[in-house]
N, C-alpha and C positions, 0 to 999 in steps of 0.2 A: 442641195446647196451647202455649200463651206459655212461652218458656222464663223460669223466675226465678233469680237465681244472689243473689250477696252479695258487697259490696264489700270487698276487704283494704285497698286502698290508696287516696290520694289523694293526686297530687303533680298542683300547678298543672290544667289545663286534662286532663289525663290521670288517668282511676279504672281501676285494674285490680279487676276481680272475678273469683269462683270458683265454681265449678257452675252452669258455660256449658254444658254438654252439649246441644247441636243447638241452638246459636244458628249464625249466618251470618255472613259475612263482612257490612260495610257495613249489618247491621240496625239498625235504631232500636232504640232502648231507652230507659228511663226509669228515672229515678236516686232512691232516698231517701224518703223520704216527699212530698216537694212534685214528684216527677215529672220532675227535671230532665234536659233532652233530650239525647241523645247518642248517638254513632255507633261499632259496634264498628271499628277497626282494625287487629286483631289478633288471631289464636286462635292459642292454645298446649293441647294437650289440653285440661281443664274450666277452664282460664282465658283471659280476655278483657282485653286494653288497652280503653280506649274513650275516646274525644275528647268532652268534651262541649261541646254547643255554649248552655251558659250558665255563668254564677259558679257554682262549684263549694264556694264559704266555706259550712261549718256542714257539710259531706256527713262523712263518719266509716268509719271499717270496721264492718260489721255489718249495715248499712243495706241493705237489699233492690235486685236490680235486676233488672228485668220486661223483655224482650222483645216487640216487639211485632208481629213475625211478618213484617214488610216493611222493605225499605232506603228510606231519605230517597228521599221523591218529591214532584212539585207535582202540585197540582190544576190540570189546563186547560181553560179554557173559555171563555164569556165572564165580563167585568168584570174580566179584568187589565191593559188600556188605563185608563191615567189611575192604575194603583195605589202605594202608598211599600212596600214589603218588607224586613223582613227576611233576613239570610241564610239561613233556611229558611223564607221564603215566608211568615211570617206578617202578615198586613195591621197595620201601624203606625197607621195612623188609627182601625181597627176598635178595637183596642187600647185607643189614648187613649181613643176615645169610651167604653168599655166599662167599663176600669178605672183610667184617669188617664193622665197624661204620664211614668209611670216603667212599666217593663215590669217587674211581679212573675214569679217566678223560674216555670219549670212551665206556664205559659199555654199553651194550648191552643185554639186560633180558624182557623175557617175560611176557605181563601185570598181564595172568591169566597164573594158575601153568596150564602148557599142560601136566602134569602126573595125575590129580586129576581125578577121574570116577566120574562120577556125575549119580544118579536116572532118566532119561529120561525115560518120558511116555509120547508117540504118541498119540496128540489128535485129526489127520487126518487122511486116509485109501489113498489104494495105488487105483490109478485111478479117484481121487477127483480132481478138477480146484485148481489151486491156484494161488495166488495172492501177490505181496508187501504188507507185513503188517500183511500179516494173522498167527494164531497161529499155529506152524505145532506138538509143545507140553510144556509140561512144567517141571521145573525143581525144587526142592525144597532147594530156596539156601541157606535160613536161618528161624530159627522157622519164624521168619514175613516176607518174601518174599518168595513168588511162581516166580519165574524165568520163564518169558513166553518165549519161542524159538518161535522167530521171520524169516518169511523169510524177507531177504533183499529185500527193495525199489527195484519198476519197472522191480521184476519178473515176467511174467505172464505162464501158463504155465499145463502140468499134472503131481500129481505126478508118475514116471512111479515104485520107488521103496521107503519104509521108513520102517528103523527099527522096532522092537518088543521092548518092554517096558525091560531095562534092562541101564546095567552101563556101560558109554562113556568118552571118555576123547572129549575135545574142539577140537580136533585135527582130530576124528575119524568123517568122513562120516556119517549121518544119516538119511539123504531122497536123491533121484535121481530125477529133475525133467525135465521132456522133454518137453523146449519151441520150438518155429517156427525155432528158426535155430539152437538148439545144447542142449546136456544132462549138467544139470547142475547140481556139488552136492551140499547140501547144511551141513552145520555144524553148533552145537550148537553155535558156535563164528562166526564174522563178524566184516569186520571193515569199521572204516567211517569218511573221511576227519575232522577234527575240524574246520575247518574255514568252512564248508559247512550247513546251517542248514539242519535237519530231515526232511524230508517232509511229511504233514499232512493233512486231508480231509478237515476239515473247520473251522475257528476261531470262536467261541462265547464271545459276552465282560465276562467279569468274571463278577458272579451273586453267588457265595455262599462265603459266610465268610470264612477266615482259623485264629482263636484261639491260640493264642498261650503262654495265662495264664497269661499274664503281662493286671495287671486290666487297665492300662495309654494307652495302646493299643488297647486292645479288645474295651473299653466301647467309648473312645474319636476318636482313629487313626486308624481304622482298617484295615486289608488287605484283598482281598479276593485272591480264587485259581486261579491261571493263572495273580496275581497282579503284579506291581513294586513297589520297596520300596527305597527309600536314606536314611541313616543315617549320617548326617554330622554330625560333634562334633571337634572341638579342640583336642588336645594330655593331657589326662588324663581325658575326661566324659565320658568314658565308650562304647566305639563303640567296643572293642573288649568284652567284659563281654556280652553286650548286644545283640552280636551274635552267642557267646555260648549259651546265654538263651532261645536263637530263634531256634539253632539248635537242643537242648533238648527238647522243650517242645511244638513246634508248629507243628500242627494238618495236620502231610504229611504221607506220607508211606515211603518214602526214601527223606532223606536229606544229600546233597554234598555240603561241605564246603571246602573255598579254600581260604588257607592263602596266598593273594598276596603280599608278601615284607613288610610284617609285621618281628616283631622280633622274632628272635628265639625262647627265653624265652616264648613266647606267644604260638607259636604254639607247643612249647614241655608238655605246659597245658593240651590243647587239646588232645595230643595224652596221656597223664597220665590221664587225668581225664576221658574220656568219654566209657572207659574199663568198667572202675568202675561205671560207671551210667547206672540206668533201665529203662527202657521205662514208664511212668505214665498211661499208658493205658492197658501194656499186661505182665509188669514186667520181661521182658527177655532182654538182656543186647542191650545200645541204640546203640553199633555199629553194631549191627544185623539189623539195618535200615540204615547204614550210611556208606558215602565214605568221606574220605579223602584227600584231594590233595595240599601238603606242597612247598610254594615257599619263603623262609624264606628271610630277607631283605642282608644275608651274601651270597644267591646262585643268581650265574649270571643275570643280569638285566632283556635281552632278553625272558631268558624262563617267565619270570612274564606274558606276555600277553600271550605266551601258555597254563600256566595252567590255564587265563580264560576259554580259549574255548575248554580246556579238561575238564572242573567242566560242562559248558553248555552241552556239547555233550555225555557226560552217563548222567545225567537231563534228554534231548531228548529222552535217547534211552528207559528209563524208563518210560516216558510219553508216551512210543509208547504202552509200553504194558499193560495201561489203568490207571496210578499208578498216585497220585497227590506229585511231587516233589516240593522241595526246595532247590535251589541254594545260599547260601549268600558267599560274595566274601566279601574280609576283605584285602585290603581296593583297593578300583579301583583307587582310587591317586597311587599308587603304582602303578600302570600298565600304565597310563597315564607319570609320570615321564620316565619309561621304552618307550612310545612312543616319548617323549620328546628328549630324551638320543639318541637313534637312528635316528628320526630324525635331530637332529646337524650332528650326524658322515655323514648322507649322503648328507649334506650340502643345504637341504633344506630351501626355504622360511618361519621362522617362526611366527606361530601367537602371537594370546596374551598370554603375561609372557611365550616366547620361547616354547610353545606348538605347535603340529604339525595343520596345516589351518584344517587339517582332523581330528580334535579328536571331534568332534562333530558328525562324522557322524561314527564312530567308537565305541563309547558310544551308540547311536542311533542301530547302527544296533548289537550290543548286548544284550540291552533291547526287541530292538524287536523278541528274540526267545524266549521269554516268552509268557503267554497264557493261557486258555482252549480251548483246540483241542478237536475236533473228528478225529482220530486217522486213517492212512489208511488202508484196507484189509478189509477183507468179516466181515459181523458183526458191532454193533454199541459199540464200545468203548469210551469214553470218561476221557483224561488227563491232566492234565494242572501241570507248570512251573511255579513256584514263585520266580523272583529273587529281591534277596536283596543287596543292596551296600552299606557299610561304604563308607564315602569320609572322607578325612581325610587333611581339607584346611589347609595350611599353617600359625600356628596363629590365627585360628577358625572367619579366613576371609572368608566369604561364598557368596562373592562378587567374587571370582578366577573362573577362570574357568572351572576346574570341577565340582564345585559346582554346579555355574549357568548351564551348558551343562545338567548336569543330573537332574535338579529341571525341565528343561521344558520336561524331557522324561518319570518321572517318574510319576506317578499316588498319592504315599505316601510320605509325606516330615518330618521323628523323629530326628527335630531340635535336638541336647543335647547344654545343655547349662550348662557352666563351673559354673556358680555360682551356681547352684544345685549341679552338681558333687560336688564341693569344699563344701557343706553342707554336703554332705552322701546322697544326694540324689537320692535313683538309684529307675525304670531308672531315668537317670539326661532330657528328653523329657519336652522340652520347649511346655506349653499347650495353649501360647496366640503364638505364630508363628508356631507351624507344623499343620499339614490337611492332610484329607483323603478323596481324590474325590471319595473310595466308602462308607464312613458314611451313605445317606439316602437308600444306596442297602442294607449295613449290619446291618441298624436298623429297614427295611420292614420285613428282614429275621429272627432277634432276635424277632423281636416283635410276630411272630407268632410262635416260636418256644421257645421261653423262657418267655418273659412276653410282654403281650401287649401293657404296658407303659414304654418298652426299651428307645425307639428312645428320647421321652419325656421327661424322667429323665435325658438322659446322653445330654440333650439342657441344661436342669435349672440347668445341674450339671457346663458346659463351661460356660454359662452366669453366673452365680454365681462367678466364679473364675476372670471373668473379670471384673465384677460388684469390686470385692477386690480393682484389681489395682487404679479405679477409686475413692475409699472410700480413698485407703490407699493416693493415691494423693492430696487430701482434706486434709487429716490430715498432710502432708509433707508441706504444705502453711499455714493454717491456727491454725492445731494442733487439737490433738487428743480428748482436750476437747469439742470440738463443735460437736460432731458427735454424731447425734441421737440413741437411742438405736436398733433402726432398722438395720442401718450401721455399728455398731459394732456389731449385731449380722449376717452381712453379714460376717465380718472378720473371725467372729471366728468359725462358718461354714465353709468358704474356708479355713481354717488354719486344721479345721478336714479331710476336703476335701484331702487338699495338705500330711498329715501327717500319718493319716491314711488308704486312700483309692489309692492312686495315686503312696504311696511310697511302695515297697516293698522290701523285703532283699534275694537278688540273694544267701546266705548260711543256711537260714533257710529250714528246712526242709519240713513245712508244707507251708508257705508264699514263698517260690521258683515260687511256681504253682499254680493259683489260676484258676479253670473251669470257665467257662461263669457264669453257677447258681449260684455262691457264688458272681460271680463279680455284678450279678443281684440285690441276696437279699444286699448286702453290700451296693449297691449305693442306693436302695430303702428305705431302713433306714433313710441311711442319707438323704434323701431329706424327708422323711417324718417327720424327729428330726427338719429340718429348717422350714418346713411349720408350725408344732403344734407352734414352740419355737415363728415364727412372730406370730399367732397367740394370742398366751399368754402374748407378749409384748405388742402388740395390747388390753389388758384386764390389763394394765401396771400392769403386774410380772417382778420385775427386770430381767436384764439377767443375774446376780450375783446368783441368786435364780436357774437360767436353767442352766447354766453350772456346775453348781456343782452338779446335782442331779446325783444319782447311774448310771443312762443307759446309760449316758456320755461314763461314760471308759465301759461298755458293747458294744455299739459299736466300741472304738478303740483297743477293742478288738477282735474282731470279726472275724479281718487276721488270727490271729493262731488258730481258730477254727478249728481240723483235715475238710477237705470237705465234708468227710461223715457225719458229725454230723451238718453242715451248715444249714439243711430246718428244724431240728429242736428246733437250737440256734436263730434262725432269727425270729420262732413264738412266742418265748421268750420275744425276745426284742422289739419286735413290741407292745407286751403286755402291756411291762414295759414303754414305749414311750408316748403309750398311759395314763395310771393309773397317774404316775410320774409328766406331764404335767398337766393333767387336774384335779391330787389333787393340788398342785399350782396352778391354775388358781380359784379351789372351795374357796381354803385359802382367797388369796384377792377378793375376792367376800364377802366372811364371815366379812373382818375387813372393806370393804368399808361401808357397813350394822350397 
């Protein structure tokens, strides 16, 4: 029986009730007469804290509160490709369509439409073993996803019956399987706690690159599949552009993005703009790889830390069925604040700058459902989980504590740094403070696969840019006239460096996206333009004489090159690099003579 209690209290976003007796940790429940939804956090003998996650205004002491026998969980299956969500998964468009453009308080609607037939084709036979994990068929739910029908975790069992290849709704039966003690049916949908990770055969460190067009990324800060990523940055250097950019263009099969308590305006971008954008690899529209899950900074506090672990938990379910996802969370300050918030109301001890003693280990074990798995059930699959997190310090103090919490769990650190942003400089990715602990994996991997003197170029290309700071700090003491021709031609290398190769324009149409091979021959240029040019000084050719020759603006040109035409503008310029230089260098040869 549902347990029912009655509420005493109501402060903000938190209802305490009484005559809890066998309710649950993290059970649903439902608030007052309109049903409003929420999550216990608390038991204290027959009383309950609880989070709800809607407007709380008009709720009273008195008011009835119904248990509903299960913890927050999603429904999985197909038709969550292409969906807008709420922080507990409920369909935003169904919504509108259903009851208008404001969400009444209590609504209750199903994740995936249960009237849709979907194409199921069995790709098991009746009297076969099966297993958690295993494929029992698949679904075609958008031109780029095959929708694999998963049996649920820690089935074991025969099948004793499964459908014929034909059209199902999520709701209809479509194998019978007889374990040790009872017939289970199984259905194209399944559901599964969100605070519970997936469970998986076995972790591998992440070992292959994931690309994702931004040259400041790929070549200096990379990620790989199953990586972690921070985006700190202040309020206005681009952490939210910069996970649009990530969400469009990096190298996954399905990517879940989840606006935690960002602004509205932000996430109403996203859902206008991403209609309208095509995938760069297969040209078929980029929400036909993507889910949605909107927690705007105007919708109740509470639900913020749910739509984290509703964006992770289809991630998982995805990764179950061999797929390489990306989760980027925009912005986990936001959800951090929301554990903040709730923590006062329950009048806990708090830590630094009034955060909860536990947000460290709540960050922590968020991170850690990221990954490259092998995947459970019969068969060798292998999927991995990339998450990404905006943090968004207070003041672009990266001393606070989410900052510091998530810098020691994350593997990737794309410092932004305002005084770029406030240049035009996107990304605005500070390149003498962010690092990437998988640099020397993803430049073993580029180098055999793209060019052998990856790893190489993209060392002389940071050391050069550091090499700048140092030059330019000699000339800030002593001034600009003392500096060898050497050292100024370090500048203004790193100034082509920082201008043209590093900066790119998130509207451009060609420059939006730049592949590996283009970010290859691009940087190969340029370090091979800084080696002829010392060179040439070295044979004292002014550098008035280098920087003005023609190849100059051919290389900072080089971004808007469409990429198909890339391998063969690159053997051009390399030409010209060559000829250019070393008639200049023939020249003062000739007048030393």
């Amino acid at each position: 029986m549902p347990v029912t209690g009655l509420i005493t209290r109501v402060v903000g976003p938190l209802v305490v009730a009484k005559d809890m007796i066998g309710a649950r940790m993290h059970e649903l429940v439902r608030l007052g007469e309109l049903g409003i939804m929420g999550e216990i956090i608390r038991l204290e003998s027959d009383k309950a804290a609880i989070q709800a996650y809607e407007e709380t205004m008009g709720l009273k002491p008195g008011e009835k509160v119904e248990g509903t026998g299960h913890t927050l969980s999603l429904t999985l299956g197909p038709g969550l490709i292409g969906q807008i969500y709420d922080g507990v998964q409920r369909s935003l468009p169904s919504i509108e369509a259903k009851f208008g453009a404001f969400i009444e308080r209590g609504i209750s609607i199903p994740a995936i439409d249960t009237g849709k037939k979907w194409l199921f084709q069995p790709t098991l036979k009746t009297g076969v073993d099966i297993v958690g994990g295993d494929i029992i068929g698949v679904v075609e739910e958008t031109p780029l996803v095959q929708h694999k029908i998963l049996a649920p975790p820690f089935i074991k069992g025969v099948i004793n019956h499964i459908v014929n290849e034909g059209n199902y709704t999520v709701s209809e039966p479509i194998a019978e399987v007889k374990t040790a003690a009872d017939v289970i049916k199984l259905y194209m949908a399944q559901t599964w706690p969100v605070r519970v990770p997936r469970p998986y055969g076995t972790m591998t460190p992440p070992q292959v690159p994931q690309s994702c067009g931004q040259r400041v990324i790929d070549a200096f800060f990379p990620v790989c599949k199953g990586g972690t990523v921070m985006i700190p940055g202040g309020f206005g250097t681009g952490k939210t552009v910069m996970i649009h950019q990530l969400a469009k263009f990096i190298d996954a099969d399905i990517v879940v993005f989840v606006g935690c308590g960002e602004r509205g305006n932000e996430m109403a971008d996203v859902v206008e703009s991403f209609p309208k954008l095509s995938d760069p690899k297969t040209g078929h529209p980029l929400m036909a790889r993507t889910i949605l899950v909107a927690n705007t900074s105007n919708m109740p506090i509470a639900a913020r830390e749910a739509s984290v672990y509703t964006g992770i938990t289809m991630a998982e379910y995805y990764r179950d069925m061999g797929y390489d996802v990306v989760m980027a969370a925009d912005s986990t300050s936001r959800w951090a604040e929301a554990l903040r918030e709730i923590s006062g109301r329950l009048e806990e001890m708090p830590g630094e700058e009034g955060y909860p003693a536990y947000l460290a280990a709540r960050l922590a074990e968020f991170y850690s459902r990221a990954g490259l798995v092998t995947t459970i059930g019969s068969g060798e699959r292998m999927g991995s989980v990339t998450l990404v997190g905006a943090v968004s310090p207070p003041g672009a103090d990266f001393s606070e504590p989410v900052t510091q919490h998530t810098l020691r769990i994350t593997k990737v650190f794309w410092g932004l740094d305002f005084t770029l942003a406030h240049r035009r400089h996107f990304p605005a990715i500070n390149w003498l403070t962010s690092y990437s602990m998988y640099f020397d994996l993803v430049s073993e991997w580029y180098s055999k696969s793209v060019g052998s003197d990856w790893g190489r170029l993209c060392r002389e290309a940071i050391h050069l840019l550091g090499q700048e700071e140092e030059v330019k700090e000699i000339a800030s003491l002593l001034g600009a006239e003392v500096l060898a021709e050497s050292q100024r031609l370090i500048v203004e290398v790193a100034r082509i460096i920082r201008e043209d190769f590093l900066r790119q324009s998130a509207f451009h149409p060609v420059d939006t996206y730049c592949p590996v091979e283009k970010t290859y021959h691009m940087l190969r240029l340029l370090m091979k333009f800084y080696r002829k040019a010392r060179f040439a000084i070295g044979q004292e050719v002014s550098l008035d004489h280098i920087m003005s020759l023609p190849v100059r603006e051919e290389i900072a040109r080089m971004k808007l090159v469409p990429n198909e035409d890339i391998t063969k503008v690159a053997g051009e310029v390399d030409v010209n690099i060559d000829d250019q230089i070393n008639k200049l260098v023939e020249e003062r040869g000739a007048r030393k003579e």
